[in-house]
C-alpha positions as CSV (number, residue, x, y, z in Angstrom):
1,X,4.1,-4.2,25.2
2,X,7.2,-1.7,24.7
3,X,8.9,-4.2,22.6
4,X,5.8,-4.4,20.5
5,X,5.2,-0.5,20.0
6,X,9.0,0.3,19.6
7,X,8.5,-2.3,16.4
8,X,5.5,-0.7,15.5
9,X,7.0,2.7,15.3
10,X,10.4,1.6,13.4
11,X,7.9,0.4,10.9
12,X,6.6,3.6,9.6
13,X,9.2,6.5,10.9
14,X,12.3,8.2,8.4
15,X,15.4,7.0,8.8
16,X,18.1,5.3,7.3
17,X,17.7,2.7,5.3
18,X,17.5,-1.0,6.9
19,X,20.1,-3.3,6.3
20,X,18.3,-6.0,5.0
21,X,14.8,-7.5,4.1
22,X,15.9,-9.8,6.3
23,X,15.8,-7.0,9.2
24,X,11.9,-5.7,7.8
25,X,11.1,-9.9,8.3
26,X,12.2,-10.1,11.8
27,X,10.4,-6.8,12.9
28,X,6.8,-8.7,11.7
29,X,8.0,-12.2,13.0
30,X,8.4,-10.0,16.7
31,X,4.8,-8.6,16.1
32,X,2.5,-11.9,15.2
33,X,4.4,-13.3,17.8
34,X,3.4,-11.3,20.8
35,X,1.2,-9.2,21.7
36,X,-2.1,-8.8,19.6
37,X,-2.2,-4.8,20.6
38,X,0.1,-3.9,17.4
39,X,-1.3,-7.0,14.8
40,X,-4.0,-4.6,13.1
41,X,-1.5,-1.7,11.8
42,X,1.7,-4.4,11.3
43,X,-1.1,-6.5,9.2
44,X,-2.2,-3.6,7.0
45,X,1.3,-2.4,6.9
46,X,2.0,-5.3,4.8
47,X,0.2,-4.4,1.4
48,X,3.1,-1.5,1.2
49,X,6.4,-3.1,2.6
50,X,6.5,-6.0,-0.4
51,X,7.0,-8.8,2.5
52,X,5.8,-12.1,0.9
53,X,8.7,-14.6,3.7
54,X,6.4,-17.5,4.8
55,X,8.2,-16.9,8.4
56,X,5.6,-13.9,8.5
57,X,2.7,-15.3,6.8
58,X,2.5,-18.5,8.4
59,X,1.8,-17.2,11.9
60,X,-0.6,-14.5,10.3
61,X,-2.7,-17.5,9.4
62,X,-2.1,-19.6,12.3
63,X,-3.7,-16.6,14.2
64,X,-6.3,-16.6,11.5
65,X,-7.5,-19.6,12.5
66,X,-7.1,-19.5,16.0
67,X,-9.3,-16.3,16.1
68,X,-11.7,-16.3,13.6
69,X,-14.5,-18.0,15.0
70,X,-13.7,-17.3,18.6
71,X,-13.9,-13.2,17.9
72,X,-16.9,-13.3,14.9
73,X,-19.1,-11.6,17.3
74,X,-16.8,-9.0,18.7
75,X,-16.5,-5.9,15.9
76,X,-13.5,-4.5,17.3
77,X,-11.7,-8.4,17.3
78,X,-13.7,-9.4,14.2
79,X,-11.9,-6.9,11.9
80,X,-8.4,-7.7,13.6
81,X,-9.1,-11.2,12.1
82,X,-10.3,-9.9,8.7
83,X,-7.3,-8.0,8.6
84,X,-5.3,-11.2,8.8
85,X,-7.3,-12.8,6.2
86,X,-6.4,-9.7,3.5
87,X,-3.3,-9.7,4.9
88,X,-2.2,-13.3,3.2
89,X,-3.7,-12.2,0.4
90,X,-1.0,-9.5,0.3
91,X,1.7,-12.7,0.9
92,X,0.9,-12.9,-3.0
93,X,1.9,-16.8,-2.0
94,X,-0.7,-19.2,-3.1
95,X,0.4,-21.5,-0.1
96,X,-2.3,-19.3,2.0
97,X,-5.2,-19.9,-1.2
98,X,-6.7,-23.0,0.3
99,X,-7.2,-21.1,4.0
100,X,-8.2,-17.9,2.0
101,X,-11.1,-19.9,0.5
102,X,-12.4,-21.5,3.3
103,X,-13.9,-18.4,3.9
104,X,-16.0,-18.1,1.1
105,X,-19.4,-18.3,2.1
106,X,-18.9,-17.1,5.6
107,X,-21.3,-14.1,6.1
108,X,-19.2,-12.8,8.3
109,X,-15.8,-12.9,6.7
110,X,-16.5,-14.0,2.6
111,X,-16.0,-10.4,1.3
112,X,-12.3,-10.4,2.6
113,X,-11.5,-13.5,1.2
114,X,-13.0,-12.5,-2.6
115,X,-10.8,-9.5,-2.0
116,X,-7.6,-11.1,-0.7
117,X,-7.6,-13.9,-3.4
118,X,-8.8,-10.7,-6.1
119,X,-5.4,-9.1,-4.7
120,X,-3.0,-12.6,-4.4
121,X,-2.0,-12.9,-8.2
122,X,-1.1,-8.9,-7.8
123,X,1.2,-9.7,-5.0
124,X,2.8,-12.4,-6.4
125,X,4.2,-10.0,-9.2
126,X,3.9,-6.8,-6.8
127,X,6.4,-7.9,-3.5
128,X,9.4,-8.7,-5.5
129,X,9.3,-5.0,-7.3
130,X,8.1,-3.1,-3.6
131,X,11.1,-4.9,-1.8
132,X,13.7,-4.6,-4.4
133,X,16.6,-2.7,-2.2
134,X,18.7,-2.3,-5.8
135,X,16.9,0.7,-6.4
136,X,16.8,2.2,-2.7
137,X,18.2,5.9,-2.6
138,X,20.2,6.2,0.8
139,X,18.9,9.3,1.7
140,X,15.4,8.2,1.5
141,X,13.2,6.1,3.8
142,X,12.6,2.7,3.6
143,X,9.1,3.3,3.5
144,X,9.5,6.0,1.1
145,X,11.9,3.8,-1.2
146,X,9.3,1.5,-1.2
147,X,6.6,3.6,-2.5
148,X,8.9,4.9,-5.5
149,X,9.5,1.2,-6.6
150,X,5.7,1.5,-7.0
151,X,5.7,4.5,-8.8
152,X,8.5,3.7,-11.3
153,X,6.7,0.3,-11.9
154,X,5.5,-0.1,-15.5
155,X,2.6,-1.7,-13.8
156,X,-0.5,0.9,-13.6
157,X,-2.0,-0.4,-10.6
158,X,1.4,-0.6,-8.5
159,X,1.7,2.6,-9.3
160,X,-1.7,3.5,-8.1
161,X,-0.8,1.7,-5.0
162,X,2.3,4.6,-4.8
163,X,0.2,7.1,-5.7
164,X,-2.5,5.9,-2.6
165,X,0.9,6.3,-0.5
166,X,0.7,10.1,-1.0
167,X,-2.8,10.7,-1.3
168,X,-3.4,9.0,2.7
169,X,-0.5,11.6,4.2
170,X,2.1,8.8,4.6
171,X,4.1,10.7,2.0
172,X,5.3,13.9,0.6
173,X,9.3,13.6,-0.4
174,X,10.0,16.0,-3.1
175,X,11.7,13.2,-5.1
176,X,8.1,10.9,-5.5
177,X,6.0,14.2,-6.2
178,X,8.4,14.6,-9.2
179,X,8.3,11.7,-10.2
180,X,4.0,11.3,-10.1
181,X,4.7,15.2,-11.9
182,X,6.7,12.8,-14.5
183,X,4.1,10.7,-15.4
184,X,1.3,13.2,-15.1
185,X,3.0,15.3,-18.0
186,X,3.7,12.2,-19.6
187,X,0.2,11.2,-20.2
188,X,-2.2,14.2,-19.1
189,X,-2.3,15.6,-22.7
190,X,-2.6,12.2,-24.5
191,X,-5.4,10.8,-22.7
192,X,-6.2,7.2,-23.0
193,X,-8.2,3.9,-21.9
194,X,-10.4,4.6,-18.6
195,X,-7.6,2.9,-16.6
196,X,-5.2,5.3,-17.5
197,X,-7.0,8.3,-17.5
198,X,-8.4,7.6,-13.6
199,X,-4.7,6.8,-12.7
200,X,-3.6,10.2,-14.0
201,X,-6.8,11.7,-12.3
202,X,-5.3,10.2,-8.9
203,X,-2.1,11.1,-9.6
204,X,-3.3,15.4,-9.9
205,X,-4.8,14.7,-6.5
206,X,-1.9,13.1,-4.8
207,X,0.3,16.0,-6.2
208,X,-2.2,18.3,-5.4
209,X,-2.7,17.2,-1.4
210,X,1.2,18.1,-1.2
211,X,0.3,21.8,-1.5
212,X,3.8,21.9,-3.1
213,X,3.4,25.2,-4.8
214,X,5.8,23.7,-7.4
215,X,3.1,21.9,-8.9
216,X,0.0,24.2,-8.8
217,X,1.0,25.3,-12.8
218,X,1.3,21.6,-14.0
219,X,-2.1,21.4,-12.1
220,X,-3.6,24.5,-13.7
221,X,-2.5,23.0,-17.5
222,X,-3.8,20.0,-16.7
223,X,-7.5,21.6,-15.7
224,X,-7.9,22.4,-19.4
225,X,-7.6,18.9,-20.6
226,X,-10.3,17.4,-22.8
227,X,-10.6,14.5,-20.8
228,X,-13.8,14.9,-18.0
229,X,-11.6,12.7,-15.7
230,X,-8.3,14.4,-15.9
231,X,-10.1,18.0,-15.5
232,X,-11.5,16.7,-12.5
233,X,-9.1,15.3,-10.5
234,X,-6.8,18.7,-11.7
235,X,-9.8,20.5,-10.1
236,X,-9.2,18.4,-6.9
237,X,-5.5,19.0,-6.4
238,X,-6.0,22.4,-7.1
239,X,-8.9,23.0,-4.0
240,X,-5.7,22.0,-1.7
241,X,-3.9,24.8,-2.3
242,X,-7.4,27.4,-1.2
């Protein structure tokens, strides 16, 4: 049980930068194979960390499919095993697509398959980008390295998966605020499709639940937009800061 939480906590503490992806592998190979105490928060873990190794994955689904009809009764072991379903959709491997599907049509379980085979094709782009340790800055966490590979992505809803990373509290490094205060300036005056103008919108919030007072002017600027959207999520930063 100590082995399992001391994993657990390496996974989302500061620190220094790992020395491998080979290292972040072994720490989820030591979860799914113990213990199922930690397999709910290292299984949701795994839509931010990029990890798409089969070494993982394979015993997330063998314990799919050890559990899921045992525990369909039980709420509390019911959603661990959901979480394993969305969690191979998160592999973004398509080796996982024929057990993902064989949920469709269970009452119980069907929604999180649609979603994890909705969020596969994602991954499969998505985990290469997250992981890439070319980019990491040294003095930032891995975690935190992670979610600016997100935000630098040219892929909208990667970086609205960043973005989610500061708006849920796991984040607020000066050096990804600036960068979501990057792309808000960028974009806030031109508008654009929906897509882009909710992104921005979620972006104002995100820099907005920093209560950074650095960015309460970009929010105020953006308030008088003409777009509904952007107004109202500069509206929603800016109640943080009352």
């Amino acid at each position: 049980m100590r082995t399992v939480l001391a994993v657990l906590l390496s996974l989302s503490v500061s620190g220094a930068v790992a020395a491998s992806l080979e290292e972040d592998v072994q720490k989820y190979v030591g979860i799914f194979s113990g213990d199922k105490s930690g397999h709910v928060s290292a299984a949701q873990s795994l839509q931010w960390v990029g990890i798409s190794d089969k070494r993982v994955f394979d015993l997330v689904e063998q314990r799919l499919k050890a559990d899921a009809d045992a525990v369909r009764n039980d709420r509390v072991e019911k959603d661990r095993a959901a979480w394993y379903l969305r969690a191979l959709g998160w592999s973004g491997d398509r080796k996982y697509e024929p057990t993902i599907s064989s949920f469709q049509g269970d009452r119980t379980y069907e929604r999180y398959a649609k979603s994890a085979l909705a969020e596969m094709p994602r991954y499969e782009k998505w985990n290469p980008i997250i992981s890439n340790r070319a980019t990491f800055d040294p003095k930032l966490s891995d975690d935190a390295n992670r979610a600016m590979n997100m935000l630098t992505s040219d892929d909208l809803q990667l970086k609205l998966l960043g973005t989610k990373r500061i708006l849920n509290g796991s984040h607020r490094e000066e050096q990804l605020l600036d960068r979501l205060a990057q792309d808000v300036k960028a974009g806030y005056t031109k508008g654009g499709d929906a897509e882009t103008t909710e992104a921005i919108a979620s972006m104002l919030r995100a820099l907005g639940s920093s209560r950074n007072p650095k960015y309460v002017e970009l929010l105020e600027e953006a308030a008088k937009s003409s777009d509904r959207k952007i107004r109202n999520g500069a509206a929603a930063g800016l109640r943080y800061y009352r």
